[in-house]
C-alpha positions as CSV (number, residue, x, y, z in Angstrom):
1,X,138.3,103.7,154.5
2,X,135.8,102.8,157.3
3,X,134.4,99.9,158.9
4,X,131.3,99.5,160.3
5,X,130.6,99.2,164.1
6,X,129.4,95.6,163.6
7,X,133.1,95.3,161.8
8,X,131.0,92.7,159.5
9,X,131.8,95.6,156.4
10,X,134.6,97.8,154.8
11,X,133.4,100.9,152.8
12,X,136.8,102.7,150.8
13,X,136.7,105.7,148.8
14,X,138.8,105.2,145.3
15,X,141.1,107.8,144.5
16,X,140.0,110.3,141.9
17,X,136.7,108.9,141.1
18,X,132.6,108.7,141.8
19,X,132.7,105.5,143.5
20,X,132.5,103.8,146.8
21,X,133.8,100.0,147.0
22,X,132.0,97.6,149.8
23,X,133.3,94.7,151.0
24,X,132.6,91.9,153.5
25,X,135.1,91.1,156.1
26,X,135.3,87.7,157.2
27,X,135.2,87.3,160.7
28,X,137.5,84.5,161.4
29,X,140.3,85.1,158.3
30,X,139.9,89.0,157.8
31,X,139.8,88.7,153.8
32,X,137.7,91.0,151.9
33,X,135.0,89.7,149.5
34,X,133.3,92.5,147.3
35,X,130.1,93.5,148.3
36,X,127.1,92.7,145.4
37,X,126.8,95.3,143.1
38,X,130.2,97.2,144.7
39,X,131.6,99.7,143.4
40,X,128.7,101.9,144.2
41,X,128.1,105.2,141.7
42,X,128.1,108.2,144.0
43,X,127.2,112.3,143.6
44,X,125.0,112.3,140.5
45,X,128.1,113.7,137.9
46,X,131.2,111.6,136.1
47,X,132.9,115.1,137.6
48,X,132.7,114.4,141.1
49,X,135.2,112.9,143.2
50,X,135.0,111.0,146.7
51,X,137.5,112.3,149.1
52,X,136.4,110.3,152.4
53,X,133.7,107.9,153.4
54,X,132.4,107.3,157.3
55,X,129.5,105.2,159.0
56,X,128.2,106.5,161.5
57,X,127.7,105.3,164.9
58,X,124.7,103.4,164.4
59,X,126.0,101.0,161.6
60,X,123.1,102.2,159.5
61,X,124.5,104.8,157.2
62,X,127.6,105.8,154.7
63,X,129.1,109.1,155.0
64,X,130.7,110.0,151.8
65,X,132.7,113.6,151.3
66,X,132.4,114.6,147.7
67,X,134.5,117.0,145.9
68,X,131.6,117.9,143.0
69,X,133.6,120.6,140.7
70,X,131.8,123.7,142.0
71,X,130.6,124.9,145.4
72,X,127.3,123.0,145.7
73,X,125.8,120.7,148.8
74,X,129.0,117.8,149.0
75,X,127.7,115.0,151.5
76,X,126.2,112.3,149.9
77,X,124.7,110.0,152.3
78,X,123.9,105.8,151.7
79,X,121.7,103.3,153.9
80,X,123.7,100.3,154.4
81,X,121.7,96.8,154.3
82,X,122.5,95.3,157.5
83,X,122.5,91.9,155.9
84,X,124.5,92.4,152.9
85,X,126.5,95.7,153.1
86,X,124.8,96.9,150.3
87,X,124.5,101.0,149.7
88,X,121.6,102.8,148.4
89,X,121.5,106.6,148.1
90,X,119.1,108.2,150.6
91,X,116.6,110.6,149.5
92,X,117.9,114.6,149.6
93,X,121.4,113.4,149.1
94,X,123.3,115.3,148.8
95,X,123.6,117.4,152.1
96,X,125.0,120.7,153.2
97,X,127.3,121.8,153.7
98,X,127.6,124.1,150.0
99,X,131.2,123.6,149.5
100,X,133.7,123.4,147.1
101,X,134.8,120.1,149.2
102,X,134.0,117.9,152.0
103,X,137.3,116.2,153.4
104,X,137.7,113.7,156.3
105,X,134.3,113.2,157.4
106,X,134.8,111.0,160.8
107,X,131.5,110.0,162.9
108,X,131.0,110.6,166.2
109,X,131.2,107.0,167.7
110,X,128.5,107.7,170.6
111,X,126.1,110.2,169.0
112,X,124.5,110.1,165.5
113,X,126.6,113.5,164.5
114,X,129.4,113.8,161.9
115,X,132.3,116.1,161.7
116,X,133.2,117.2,158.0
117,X,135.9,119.4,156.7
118,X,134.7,122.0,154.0
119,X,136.7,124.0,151.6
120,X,135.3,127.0,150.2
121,X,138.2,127.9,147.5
122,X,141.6,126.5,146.0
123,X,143.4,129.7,147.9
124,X,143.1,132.3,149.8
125,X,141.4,134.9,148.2
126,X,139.4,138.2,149.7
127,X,135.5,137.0,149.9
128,X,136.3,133.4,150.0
129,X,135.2,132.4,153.8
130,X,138.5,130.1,155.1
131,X,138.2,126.2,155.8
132,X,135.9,125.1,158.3
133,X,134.8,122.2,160.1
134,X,131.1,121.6,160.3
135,X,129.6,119.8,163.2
136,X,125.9,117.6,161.7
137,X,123.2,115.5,163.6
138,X,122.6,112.2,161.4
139,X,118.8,111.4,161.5
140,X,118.7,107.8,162.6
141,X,115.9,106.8,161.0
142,X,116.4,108.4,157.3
143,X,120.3,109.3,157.3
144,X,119.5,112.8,156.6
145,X,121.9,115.3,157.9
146,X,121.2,118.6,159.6
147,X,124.2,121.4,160.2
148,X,124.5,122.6,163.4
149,X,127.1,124.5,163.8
150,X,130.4,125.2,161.9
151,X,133.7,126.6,162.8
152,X,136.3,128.3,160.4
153,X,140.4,127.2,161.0
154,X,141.9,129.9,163.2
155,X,144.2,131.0,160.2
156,X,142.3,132.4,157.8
157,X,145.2,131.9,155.2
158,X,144.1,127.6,155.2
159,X,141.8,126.7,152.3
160,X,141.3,123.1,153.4
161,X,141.0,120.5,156.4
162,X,143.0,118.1,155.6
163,X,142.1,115.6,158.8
164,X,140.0,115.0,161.5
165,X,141.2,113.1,164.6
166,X,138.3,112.3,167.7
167,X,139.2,111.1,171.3
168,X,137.0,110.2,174.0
């Protein structure tokens, strides 16, 4: 799950399935009321699966992690309507990384970049490059993401990043 910085909306993932739920939080009680149009259809194919979802610092856009059922680009990325919490796919979605799976994408609260865990296999296997987490810049004006950099997991035996803490 993942609120945005405004804390007017909650985005959450559902378990084994394409779709992202929005709701509205209401600012004096805290209840949830489903956003219009929520649940929201996400990566293109009844075979993917949303593992995480994350808004980035600006409030403007919805990280989502995909899992899509063979290594292809897995960050899917939605402009959220400031007004009504609304998602709508942004053009080029999905992103890099090419990845079996994106897990725990978590923003960056004080710069538009995004930190994504990608798995490149379901073990360890000779050619398959281990886990990795990959560091992108979030274009503030169309959501777009850009990789720039990545870094494998110092044991090259782990297949997958399970989570993704930030301090500051």
């Amino acid at each position: 799950m993942s609120i945005d910085p405004t804390g007017q909306f909650l985005y959450a993932s559902y378990e084994a399935t394409n779709e992202v739920a929005a709701f509205a939080i209401d600012a004096t009680s805290g209840t949830l009321t489903a956003v219009p149009g929520s649940p929201f259809a996400v990566g293109g194919s009844a075979t993917t699966i949303v593992t995480t979802v994350a808004v980035d610092a600006s409030g403007k856009f919805l990280i989502v992690g995909l899992e899509p059922g063979a290594v292809s680009n897995c960050l899917d990325v939605f402009s959220i309507d400031s007004g009504t919490g609304a998602l709508a796919l942004v053009p080029g979605s999905p992103f890099p990384p090419s990845a079996l799976l994106c897990t725990n994408v978590v923003s960056n609260p004080s710069e538009p970049l995004v930190y994504a865990g990608a798995s490149y296999g379901i073990q360890p296997v000779p050619g398959v490059q281990p886990a990795a987490v990959v560091t992108l810049s979030v274009d503030t004006t169309t959501g777009a993401l850009t990789p720039v950099g990545q870094t494998s997991v110092p044991d090259t035996t782990k297949v997958n990043v399970d989570a993704i803490a930030l301090t500051h």
